[in-house]
C-alpha positions in Angstrom: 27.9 4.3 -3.2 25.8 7.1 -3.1 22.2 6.7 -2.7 19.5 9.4 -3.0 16.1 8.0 -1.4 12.7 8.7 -2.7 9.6 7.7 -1.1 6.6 8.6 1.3 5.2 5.9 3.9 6.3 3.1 6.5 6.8 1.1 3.6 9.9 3.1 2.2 10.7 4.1 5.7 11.5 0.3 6.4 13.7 0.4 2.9 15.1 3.4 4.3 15.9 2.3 7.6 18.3 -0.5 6.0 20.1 1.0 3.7 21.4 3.2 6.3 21.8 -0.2 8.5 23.6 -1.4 5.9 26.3 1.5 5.7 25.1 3.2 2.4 26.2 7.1 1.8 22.5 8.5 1.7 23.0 12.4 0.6 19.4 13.5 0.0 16.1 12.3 1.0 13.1 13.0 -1.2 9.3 12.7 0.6 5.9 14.4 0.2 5.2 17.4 1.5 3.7 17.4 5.2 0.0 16.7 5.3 -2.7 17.3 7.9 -3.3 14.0 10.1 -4.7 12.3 12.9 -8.2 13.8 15.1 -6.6 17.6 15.1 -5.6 17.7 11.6 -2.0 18.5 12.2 0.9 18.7 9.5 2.5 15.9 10.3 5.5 14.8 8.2 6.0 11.8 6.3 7.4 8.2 8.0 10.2 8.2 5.7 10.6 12.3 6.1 10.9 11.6 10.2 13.6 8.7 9.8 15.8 11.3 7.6 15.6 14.1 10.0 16.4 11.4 13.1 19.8 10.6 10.6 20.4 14.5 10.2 19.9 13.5 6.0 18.8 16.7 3.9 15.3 16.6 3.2 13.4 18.1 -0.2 9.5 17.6 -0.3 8.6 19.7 -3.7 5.1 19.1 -4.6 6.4 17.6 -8.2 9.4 17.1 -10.2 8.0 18.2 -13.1 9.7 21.7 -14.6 7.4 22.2 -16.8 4.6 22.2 -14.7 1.7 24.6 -15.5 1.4 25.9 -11.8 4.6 28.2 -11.2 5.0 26.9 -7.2 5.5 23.2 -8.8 7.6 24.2 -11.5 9.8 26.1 -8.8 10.1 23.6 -6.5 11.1 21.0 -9.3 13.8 23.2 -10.9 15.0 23.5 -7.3 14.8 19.4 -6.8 16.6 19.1 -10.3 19.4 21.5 -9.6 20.2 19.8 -6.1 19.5 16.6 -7.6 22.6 17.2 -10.7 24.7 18.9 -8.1 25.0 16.1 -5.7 26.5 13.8 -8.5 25.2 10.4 -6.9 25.1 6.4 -8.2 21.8 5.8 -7.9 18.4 6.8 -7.1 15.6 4.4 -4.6 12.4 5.3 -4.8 9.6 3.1 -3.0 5.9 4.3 -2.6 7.1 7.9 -2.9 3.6 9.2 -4.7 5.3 11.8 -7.3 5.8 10.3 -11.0 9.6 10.6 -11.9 9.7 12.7 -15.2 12.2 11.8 -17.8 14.2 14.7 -16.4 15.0 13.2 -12.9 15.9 9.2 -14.4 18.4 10.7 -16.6 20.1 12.0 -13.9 21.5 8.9 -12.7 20.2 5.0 -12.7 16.5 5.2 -10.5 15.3 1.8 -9.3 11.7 1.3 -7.7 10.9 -1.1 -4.8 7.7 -2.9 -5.8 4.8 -4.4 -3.6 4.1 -7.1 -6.2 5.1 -10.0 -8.4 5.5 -7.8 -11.6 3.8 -7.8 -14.3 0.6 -8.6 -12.3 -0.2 -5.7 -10.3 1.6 -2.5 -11.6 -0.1 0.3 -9.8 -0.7 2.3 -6.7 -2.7 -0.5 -4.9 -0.7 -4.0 -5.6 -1.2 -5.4 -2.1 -4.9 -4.5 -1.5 -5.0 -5.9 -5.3 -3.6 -8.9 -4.7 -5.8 -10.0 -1.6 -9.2 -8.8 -2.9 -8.7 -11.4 -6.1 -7.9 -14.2 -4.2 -4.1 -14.7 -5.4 -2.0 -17.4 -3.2 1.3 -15.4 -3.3 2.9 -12.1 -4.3 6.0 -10.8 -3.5 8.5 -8.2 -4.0 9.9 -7.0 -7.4 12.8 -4.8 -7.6 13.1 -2.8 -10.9 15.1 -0.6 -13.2 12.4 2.8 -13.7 11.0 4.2 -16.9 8.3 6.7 -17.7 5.8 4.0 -18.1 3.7 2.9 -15.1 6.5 0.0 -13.3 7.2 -1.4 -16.2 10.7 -1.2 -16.4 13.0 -3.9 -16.4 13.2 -6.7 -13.6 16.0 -7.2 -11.2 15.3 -9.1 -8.3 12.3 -11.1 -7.5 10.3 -12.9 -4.3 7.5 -14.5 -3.3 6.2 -15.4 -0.4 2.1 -17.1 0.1 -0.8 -14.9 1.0 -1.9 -16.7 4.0 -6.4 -16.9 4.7 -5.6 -14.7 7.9 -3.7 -11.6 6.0 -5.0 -8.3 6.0 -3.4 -5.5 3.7 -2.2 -4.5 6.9 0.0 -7.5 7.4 1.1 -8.2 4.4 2.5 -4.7 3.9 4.5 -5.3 7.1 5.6 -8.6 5.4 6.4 -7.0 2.1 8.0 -4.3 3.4 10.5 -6.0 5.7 11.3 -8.2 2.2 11.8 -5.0 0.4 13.9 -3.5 3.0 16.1 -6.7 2.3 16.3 -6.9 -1.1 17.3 -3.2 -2.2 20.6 -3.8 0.0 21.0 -7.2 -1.7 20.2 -5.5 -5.2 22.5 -2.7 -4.0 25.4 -4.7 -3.3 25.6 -6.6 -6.5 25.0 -3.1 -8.3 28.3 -2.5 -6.6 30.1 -5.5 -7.8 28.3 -5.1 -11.2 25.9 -7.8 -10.8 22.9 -6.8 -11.2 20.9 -8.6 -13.6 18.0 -6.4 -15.4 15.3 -8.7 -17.6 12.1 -7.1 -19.3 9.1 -7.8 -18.0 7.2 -10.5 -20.1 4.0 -9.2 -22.0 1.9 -12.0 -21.1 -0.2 -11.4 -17.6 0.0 -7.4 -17.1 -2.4 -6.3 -14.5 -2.7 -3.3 -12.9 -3.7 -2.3 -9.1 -6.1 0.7 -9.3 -6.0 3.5 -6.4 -8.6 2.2 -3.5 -10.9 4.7 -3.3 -13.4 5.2 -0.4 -16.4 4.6 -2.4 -15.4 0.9 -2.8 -16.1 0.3 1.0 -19.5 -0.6 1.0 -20.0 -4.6 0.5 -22.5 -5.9 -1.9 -23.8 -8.9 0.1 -25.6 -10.1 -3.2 -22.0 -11.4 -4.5 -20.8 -15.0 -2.9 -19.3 -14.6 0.7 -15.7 -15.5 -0.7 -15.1 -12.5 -2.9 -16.5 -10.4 0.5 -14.5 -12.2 2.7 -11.3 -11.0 0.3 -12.2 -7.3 -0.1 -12.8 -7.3 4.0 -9.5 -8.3 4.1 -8.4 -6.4 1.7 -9.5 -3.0 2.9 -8.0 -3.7 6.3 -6.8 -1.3 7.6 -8.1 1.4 4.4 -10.7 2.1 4.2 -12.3 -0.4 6.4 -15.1 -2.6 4.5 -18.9 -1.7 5.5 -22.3 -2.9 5.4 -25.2 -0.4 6.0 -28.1 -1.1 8.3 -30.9 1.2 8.9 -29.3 3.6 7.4 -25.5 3.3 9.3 -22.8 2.5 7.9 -20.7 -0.4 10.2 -17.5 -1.4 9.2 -16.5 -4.5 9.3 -12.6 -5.5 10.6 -12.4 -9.2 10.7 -14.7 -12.2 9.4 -14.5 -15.9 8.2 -16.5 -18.3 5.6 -19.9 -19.5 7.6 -23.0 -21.7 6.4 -26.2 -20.5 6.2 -28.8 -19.3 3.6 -30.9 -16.2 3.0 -31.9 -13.0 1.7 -28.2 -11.0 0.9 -27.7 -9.2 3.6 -30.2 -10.9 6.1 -28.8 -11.2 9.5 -29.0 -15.6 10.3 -27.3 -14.9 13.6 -25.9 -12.5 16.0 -24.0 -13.5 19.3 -20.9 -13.5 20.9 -19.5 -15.9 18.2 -20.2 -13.3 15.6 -23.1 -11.9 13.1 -23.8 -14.5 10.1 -24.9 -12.6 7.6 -26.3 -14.3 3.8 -24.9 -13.6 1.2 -25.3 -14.4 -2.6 -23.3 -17.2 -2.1 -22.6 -18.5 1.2 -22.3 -16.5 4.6 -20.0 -14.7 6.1 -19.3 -14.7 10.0 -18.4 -10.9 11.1 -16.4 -11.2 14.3 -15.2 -7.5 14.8 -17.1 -4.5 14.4 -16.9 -0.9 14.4 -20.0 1.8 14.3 -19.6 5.7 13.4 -17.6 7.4 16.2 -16.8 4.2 18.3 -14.3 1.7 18.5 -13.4 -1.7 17.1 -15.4 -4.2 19.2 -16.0 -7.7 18.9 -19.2 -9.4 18.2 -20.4 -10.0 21.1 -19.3 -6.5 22.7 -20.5 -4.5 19.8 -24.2 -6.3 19.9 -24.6 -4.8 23.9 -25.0 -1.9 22.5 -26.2 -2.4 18.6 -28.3 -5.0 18.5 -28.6 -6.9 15.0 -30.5 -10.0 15.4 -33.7 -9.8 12.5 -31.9 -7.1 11.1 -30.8 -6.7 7.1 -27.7 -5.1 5.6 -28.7 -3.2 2.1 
């Protein structure tokens, strides 16, 4: 079977990683174009870009698919994609996180199916697994799906769960997610092989969708209970790093649990080595890990040597 690959971050890289484990023909590899990273702003290429190159697979990176695209660069650059893309006459396309929308054009081509960070229909989206934490859900999962123009809601093919736990971070539950996914396209793969594959609509009831995280979200409104904090802390872990502001700096916060105590939002009931209780609407919350502009991630404790917050009040 021949695969083409679409897709942009460690989360596709891990997908990509085993279908090449698993022995699948993979012609073409399709990423974002190289972006500036890291303290020196460097092009650095994509995760899934580096694991293609390390495999000697052909790489395209055009900044959109779409031919009809009113700057002439993008239009180029898709015609280019499309033509190598009709010429290589492959089964199926993967895509997983890959960032560009796949015009009608491209999943015409040949059957495309996505790799999706949630338990679709809830969370359809760019953000499922920050999403899922910051509302308090129990479990999501992986969804593997047939593609259409509309935002994932094409048809299901193979589902999983597995349970949030209270100590998950976007951070790990991507890594967990992405090691199911990686999985599960090889299983969905092989019965697409034997003609097995199974391909339900999504039901109408309980359609959610997981909005972009944008940076302006970070701050925390300590004036809502400590639970729903507690969530987006975890939530924006590691992007883009949840924050309270205190005398005018902005501290982020990287790891906290539930606490008693009662006050003003955002009045600090305690600071020590066993962390900074601050009040909230509802509830406290117990910061254990902090982070101030320019330094590093500290604990409580550590962090106070230097920043002292005892009296002090988050706005």
């Amino acid at each position: 079977m021949k695969v083409v690959f679409a897709g942009t971050p460690e989360f596709a890289a891990c997908a990509l990683r085993a279908l090449i484990d698993a022995g699948f023909t993979i012609p073409l590899v399709l990423t974002q174009p190289d972006r500036p990273a890291g303290r020196g702003m460097q092009l650095q290429a994509s995760a899934v870009k580096q694991v293609a190159l390390e495999h000697g697979i052909e790489v395209l990176q055009p900044l959109s698919l779409r031919m009809d695209a009113k700057d002439p660069q993008r239009a180029q650059e898709a015609q280019a994609a499309h033509e190598r893309l009709v010429s290589l006459d492959y089964d199926v396309m993967v895509v997983a996180a890959y960032g560009l929308i796949l015009p009608r054009s491209t999943l015409d081509i040949a059957p495309c199916i996505n790799i999706h960070g949630s338990l679709l229909p809830r969370w359809r989206g760019a953000a499922p697994i920050h999403r899922a934490i910051e509302s308090g859900d129990v479990e999501t999962g992986v969804t593997i799906m047939g593609m259409e123009e509309g935002l994932d809601t094409g048809p299901m093919m193979l589902i999983e769960r597995i349970a949030i736990e209270d100590a998950d971070t976007t951070g790990s539950l991507h890594d967990k997610l992405a090691a199911l996914g990686a999985s599960m396209i090889v299983e969905a793969l092989r019965r697409m092989e034997r003609g097995e594959l199974p391909a339900t609509p999504q039901p109408e009831a309980g359609v959610t969708y997981a909005a972009k995280i944008s940076k302006d979200e970070a701050k925390l409104d300590f004036s809502l209970p400590a639970v729903q904090l507690w969530r987006k802390l975890r939530a924006f872990n590691p992007f883009p790093g949840a924050q309270g502001i205190v005398n005018g700096t902005a501290i982020k916060f990287w790891n906290a649990e539930l606490a008693q105590g009662k006050g003003e939002p955002g009045q600090v009931l305690a600071a020590d080595a066993g962390g900074i209780v601050i009040a909230c609407g509802e509830g406290a919350l117990r910061v254990l890990q902090l982070q101030k502009p320019g330094g590093k991630r500290l604990a409580a404790g550590e962090f106070l040597n230097s920043f002292p917050l005892q009296g002090m009040r988050f706005a």
